[in-house]
LODRENKOL-236804 format. One record per atom (N, C-alpha, C): x, y, z. Coordinates in steps of 0.02 Angstrom, whole numbers, plus 50000, padded with zeros to 5 digits. Atoms other than C-alpha are relative to their C-alpha. Layout:
XYZ;...
***
This chain:
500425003449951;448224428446176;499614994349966;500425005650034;447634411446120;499214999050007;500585001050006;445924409946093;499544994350025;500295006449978;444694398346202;499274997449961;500305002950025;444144388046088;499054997150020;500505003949971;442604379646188;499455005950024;500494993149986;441954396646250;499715003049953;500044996850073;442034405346072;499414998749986;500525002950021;440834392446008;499524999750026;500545000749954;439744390646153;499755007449972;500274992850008;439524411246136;499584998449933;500225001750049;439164407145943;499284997049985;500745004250017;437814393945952;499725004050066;500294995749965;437164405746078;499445003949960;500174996850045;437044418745948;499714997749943;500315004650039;436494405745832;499155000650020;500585002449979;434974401345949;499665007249988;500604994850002;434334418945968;499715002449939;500284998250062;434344422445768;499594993449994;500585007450033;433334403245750;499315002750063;500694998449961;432064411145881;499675004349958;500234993350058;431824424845771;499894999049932;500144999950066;431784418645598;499684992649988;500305007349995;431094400645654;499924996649940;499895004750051;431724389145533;499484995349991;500325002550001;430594377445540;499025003149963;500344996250038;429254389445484;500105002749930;499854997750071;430014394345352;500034994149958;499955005250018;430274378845302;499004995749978;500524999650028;428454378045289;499455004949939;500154996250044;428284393945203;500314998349926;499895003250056;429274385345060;500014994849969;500625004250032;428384371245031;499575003549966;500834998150056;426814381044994;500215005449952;499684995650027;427864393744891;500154994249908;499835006150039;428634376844793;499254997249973;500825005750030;426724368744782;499955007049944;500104996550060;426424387044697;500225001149947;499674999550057;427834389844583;500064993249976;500125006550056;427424372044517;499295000049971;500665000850052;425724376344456;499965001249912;499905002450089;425614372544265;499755005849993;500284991450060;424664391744220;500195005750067;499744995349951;425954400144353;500035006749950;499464991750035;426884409944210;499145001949945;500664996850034;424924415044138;500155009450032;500244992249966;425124429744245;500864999750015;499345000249996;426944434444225;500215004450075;499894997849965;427034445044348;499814999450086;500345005949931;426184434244498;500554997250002;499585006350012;427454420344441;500725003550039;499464998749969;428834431244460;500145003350085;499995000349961;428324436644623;500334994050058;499765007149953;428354418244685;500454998149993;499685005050029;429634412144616;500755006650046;499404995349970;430824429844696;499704998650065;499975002749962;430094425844864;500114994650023;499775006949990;430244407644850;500914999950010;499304999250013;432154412744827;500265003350051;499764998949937;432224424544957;499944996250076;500095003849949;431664412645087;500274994150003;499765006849990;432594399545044;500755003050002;499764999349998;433984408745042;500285002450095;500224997049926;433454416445237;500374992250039;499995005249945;433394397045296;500794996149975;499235002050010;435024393045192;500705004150070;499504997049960;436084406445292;500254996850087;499885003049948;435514399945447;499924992350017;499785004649990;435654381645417;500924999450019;499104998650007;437534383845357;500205002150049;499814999549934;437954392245522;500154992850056;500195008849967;437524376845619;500654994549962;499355004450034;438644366845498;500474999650008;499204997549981;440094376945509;500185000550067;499815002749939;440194375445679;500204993850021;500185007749998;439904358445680;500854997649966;499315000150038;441454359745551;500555000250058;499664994249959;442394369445671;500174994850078;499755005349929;442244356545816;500204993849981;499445005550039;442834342345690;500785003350012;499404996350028;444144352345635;500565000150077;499574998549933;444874355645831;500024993350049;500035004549975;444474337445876;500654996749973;499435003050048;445744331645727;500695001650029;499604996449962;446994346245811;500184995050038;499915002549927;446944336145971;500414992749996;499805006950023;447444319545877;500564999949981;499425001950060;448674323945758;500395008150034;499554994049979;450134334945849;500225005149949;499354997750071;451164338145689;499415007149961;500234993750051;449624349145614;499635001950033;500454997049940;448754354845768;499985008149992;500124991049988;449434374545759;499624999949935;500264998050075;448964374345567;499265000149992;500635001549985;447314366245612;499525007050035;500524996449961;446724378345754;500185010749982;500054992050045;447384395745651;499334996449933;500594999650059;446084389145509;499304999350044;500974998149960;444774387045651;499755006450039;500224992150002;444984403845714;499955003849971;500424994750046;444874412545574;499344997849971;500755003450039;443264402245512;499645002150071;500234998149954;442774406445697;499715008749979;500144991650003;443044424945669;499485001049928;500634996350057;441924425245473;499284997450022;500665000949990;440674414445566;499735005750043;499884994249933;440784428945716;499455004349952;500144995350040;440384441245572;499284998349935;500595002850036;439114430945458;499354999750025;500264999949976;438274427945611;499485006650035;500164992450010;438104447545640;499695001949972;500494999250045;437524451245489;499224997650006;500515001849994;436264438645518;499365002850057;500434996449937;435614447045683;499735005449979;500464994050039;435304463245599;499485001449965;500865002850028;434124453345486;499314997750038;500765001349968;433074448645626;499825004150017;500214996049967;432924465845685;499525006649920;500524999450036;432044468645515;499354997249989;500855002449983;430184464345554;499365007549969;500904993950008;429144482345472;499684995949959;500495002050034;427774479845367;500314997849927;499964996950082;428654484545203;500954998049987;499305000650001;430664478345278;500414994849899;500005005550060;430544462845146;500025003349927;500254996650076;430044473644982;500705001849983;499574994550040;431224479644859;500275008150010;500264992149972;431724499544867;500315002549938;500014993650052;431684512344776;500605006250016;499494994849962;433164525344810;499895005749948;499964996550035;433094542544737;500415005650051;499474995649997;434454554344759;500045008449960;500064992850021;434504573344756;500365005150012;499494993450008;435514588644732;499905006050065;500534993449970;435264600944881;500515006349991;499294993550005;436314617344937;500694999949980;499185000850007;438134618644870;500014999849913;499534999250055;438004622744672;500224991149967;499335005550055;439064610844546;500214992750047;499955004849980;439724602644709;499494993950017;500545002449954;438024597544784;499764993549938;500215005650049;437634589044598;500544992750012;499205005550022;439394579044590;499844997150055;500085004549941;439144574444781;499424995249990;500155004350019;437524567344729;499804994849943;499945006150051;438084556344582;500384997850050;499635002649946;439494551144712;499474994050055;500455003049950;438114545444835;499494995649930;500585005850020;436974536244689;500744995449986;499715008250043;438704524344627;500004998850077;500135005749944;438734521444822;499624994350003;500275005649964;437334514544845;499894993749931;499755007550060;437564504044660;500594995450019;499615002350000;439174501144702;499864992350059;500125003349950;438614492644863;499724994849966;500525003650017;437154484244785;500364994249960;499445004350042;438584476844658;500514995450033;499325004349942;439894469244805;499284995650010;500445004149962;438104458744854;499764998049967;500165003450045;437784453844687;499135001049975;500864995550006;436014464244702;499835003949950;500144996850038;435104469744559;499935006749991;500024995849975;435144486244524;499885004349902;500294996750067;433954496444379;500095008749999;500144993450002;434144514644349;499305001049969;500694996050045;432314522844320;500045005349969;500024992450025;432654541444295;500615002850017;499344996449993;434244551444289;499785009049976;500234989350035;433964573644279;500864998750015;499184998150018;435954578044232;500125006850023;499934993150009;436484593444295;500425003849941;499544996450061;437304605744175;500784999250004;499345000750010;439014605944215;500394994950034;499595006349963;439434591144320;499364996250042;500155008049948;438714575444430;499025000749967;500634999450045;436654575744411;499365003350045;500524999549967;434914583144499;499844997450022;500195005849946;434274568344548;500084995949970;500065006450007;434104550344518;499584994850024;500425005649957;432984535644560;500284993249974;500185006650020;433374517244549;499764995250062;500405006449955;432684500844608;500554994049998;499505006549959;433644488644718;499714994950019;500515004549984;433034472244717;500564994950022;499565002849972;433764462444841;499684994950068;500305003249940;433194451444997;499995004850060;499794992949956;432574466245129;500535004849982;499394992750013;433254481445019;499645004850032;500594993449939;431734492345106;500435000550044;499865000949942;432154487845259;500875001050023;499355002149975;434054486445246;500215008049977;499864994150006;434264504645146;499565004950034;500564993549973;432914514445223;500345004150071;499484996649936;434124520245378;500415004149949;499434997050046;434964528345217;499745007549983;500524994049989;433664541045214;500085008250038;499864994649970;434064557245229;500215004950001;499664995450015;435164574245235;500844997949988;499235002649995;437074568545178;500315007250002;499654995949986;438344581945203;500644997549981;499285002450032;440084582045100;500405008250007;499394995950000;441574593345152;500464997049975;499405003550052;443014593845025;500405006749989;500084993550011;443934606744949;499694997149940;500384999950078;443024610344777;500464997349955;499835000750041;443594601444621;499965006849964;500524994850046;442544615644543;500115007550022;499944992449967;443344631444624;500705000949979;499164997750012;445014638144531;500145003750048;499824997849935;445414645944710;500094996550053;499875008149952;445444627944785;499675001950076;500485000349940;444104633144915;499914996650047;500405007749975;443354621445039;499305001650000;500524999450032;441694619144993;499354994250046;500525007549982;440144609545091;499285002149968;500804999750048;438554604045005;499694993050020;500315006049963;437394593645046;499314995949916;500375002250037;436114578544961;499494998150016;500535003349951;434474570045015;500034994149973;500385007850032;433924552644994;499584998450031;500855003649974;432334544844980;499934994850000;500305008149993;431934527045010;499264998150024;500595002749997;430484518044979;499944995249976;500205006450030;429584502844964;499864998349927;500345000650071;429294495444781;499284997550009;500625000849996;427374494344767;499844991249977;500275007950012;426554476744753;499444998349995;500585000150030;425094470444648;499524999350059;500635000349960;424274466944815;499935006450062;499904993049943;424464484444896;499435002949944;500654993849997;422894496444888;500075005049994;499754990150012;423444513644818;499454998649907;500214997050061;422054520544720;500065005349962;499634992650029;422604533844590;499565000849952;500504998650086;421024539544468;500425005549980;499904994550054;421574546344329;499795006749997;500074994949972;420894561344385;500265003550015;499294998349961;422264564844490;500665000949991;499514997050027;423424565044384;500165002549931;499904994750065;424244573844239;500484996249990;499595004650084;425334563944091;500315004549958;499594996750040;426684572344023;500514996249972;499575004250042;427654564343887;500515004149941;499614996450045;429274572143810;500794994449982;499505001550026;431134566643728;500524997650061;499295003049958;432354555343837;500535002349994;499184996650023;434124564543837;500494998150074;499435001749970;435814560943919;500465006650034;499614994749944;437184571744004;500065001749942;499814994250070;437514587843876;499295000949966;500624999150043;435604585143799;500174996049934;499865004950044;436324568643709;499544996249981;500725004949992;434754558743639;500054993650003;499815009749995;434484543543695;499374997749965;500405004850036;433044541043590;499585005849941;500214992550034;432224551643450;499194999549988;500835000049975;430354548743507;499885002350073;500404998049935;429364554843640;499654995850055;500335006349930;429284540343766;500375000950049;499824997549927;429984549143910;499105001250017;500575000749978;428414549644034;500065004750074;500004995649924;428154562744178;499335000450039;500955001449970;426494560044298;500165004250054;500144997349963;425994571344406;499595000950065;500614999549975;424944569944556;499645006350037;500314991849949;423784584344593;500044999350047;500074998549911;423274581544769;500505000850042;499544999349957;424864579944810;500615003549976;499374993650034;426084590244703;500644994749960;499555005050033;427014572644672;500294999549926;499934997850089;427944572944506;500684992949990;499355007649990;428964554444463;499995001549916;500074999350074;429564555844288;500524992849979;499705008750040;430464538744189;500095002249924;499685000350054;431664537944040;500404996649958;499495003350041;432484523444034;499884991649993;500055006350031;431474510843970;499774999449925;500044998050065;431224507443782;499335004949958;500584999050016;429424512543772;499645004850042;500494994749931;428204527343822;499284995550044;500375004149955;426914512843888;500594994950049;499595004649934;428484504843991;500295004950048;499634991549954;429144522944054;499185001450054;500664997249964;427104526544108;500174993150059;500265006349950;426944507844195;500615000850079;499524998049939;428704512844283;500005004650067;500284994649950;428134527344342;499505000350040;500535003349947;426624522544408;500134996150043;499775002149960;427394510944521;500265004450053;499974995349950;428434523644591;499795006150042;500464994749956;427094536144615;499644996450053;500405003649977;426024521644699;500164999950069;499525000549935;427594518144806;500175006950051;499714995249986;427864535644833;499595001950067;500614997349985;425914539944879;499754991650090;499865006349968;426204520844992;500375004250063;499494996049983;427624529045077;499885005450067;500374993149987;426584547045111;499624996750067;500555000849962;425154537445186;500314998050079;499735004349952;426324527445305;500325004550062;499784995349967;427094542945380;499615004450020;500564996249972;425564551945390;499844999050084;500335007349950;424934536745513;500505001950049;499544998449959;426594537745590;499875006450048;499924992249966;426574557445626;499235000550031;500604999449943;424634554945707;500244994550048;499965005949943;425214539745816;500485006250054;499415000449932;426644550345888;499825010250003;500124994349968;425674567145895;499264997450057;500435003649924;424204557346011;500504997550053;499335003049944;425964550346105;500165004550046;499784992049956;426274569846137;500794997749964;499415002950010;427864563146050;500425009049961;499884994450025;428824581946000;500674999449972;499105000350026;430584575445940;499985000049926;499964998950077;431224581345772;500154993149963;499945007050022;430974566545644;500845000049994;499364999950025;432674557945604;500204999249951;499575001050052;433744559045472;500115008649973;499894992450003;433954578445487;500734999349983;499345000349994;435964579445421;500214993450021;499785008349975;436244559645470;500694999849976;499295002449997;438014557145408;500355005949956;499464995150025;439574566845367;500684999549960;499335004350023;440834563645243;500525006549984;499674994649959;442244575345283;500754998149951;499145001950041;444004574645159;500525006349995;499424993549972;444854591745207;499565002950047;499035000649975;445674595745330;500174993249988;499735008550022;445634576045356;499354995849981;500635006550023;444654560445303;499624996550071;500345003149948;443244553645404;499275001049959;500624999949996;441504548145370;499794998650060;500265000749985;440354550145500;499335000450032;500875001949999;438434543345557;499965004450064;500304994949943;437584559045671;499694996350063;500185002849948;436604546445751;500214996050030;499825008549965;437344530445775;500775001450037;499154999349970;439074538845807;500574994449974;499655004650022;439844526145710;500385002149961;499494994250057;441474533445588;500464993749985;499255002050023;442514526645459;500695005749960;499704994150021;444314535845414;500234996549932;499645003050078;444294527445230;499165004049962;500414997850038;442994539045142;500044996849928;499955001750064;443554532744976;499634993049989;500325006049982;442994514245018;499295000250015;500854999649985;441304521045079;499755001249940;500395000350054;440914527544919;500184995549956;499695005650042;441714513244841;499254994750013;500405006049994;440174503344906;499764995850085;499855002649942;440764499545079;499745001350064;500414994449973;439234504545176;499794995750047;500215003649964;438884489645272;500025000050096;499964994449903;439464495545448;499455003550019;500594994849985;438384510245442;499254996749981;500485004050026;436864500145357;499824997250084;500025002749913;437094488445544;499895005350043;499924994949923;437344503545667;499335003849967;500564996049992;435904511345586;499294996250022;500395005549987;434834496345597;499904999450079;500305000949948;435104494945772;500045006250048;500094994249946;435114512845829;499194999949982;500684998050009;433294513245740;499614995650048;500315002549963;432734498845836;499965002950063;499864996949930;433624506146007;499385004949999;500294992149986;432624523045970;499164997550005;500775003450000;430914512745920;499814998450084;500305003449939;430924503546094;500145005450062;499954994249951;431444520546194;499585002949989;500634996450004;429944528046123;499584996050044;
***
């Protein structure tokens, strides 16, 4: 069925207009000016860690008003391109197959882009923090979640997104306890935090000489990375400083000093421990962040859970069991809530999470505005 050209596009700069209502170029365009006036002040890099603030927002926002200039362009391309068609017979089919498929990645670029406007929380923009944990299921439940932390690296790696390991616990005989790293990316809060939750892996067992089938499950936590101008006070008081030997999978040393760093917070039972930076004053500063973020986090859900017990609001929070990744009898991942399934499990943990990332994005909004 040939494709109507004239409609396509119209739909397009449609979809165009409603993401430029939402991310109002033109504003932004003012927000990086005064971003630019800052990261040109001569005693920026005095305070290294100010500087680099400005200088990673100045980047993400120029990157925000890049996406959705280029749209605009390529269209613009796109109706050259089918004007030329109209001229020149001899390369007309060749012409309007390269404008429907540039149709169809703008289709999909443009998508993406919509999802970004339906990131507006407080905290969407920030960095995140992911930590990954072992629950019911034994041997498997560890292996499932190392499986689930190269996901979400792997992902972070196809998008060219930084991606630090803080703390690794190894389990004994395979995959690991938990994990935390930090994803620094344009809206990684906001874009992983639908990631949040109970995972569930049916397989049979690697780990069962009786070739069993075996389900076990992981959690994940997402959270904001803390920021010098966020208000989390932590007296020393409150917490407890434990400092022991960094080690690897088997109890391999990765360092033969005592600058591993474990903090504790009384009031709240919180316990963030860091091992994998060179120093026991860069393991403490790490950790403190993520307790900050953690104790950030706490407060925000607190707030939450009084707004929506004055609402009378009685529905179980979400992310109870949220997705299912399923490889005997057959292959299928899929999302509890959004109902969304792919039958290439291998590709999902390959990285390939972006589907579900979208459908969770806008089932959370759907559920926000039905409340």
């Amino acid at each position: 069925m040939a494709i109507d050209f004239p409609a396509e596009i119209a739909r397009l700069r449609q979809m165009l207009a409603n993401v430029e209502a939402v991310t109002q170029p033109d504003k932004l365009k003012g927000v990086i000016a005064d971003l630019e006036q800052q990261a040109a002040a001569p005693d920026l890099w005095d305070d290294p860690e100010h500087a680099q603030a400005i200088t990673q927002k100045l980047s993400h926002v120029q990157s925000r008003l890049e996406a959705v200039e280029k749209i605009g362009a390529r269209l613009d391309d796109v109706e050259t391109l089918l004007e030329l068609a109209d001229e020149d017979e001899s390369a007309a089919v060749d012409m309007r197959e390269e404008a429907e498929a540039e149709l169809n990645d703008i289709d999909a670029d443009l998508s993406a882009l919509e999802v970004r406007t339906l990131l507006a929380g407080e905290y969407d923009e920030r960095n995140a923090v992911v930590t990954v944990r072992s629950g019911a299921g034994g041997v498997d439940a560890a292996d499932f979640a190392e499986m689930l932390l190269r996901m979400y690296t792997r992902w972070a790696e196809r998008h060219g997104y930084g991606v630090k390991v803080l703390n690794t616990s190894y389990a004994e005989e395979a995959g690991i306890k938990s994990a935390t790293v930090e994803v620094t990316a344009p809206y990684a809060y906001g874009t992983l935090s639908v990631e949040a939750g109970t995972h569930r892996l049916v397989r049979i067992s690697p780990f069962d000489n009786q070739g069993r089938r075996q389900t076990s499950f992981a959690a994940v936590e997402v959270i904001p990375l803390i920021e010098g101008t966020d208000h989390i006070d932590v007296p020393d008081a409150d917490i407890k400083v434990d400092v022991f030997r960094s080690s690897g999978p088997g109890g391999q040393s990765v360092n033969t000093t005592d600058s591993a760093v474990r903090i504790t917070h009384i009031p709240t039972g919180i316990v963030v421990s860091m091992q994998n930076e060179k120093s026991q004053i860069q393991n403490r500063a790490a950790a403190m962040r993520v307790l900050q973020s953690r104790l950030l986090q706490r407060r925000r859900e607190e707030e939450a859970a009084k707004k929506k017990e004055l609402a009378g609001d009685v529905k179980a929070s979400w992310g109870d069991q949220m997705r299912s990744y399923v490889l005997h009898p057959y292959q299928m991942v899929k999302d509890l809530r959004t109902g969304h399934e792919q039958g290439n499990p291998d590709g999902v943990f390959d990285g390939d999470i972006d589907a579900f990332l979208d459908a969770g994005i806008r089932w959370r909004k759907n559920t926000s505005e039905a409340d």
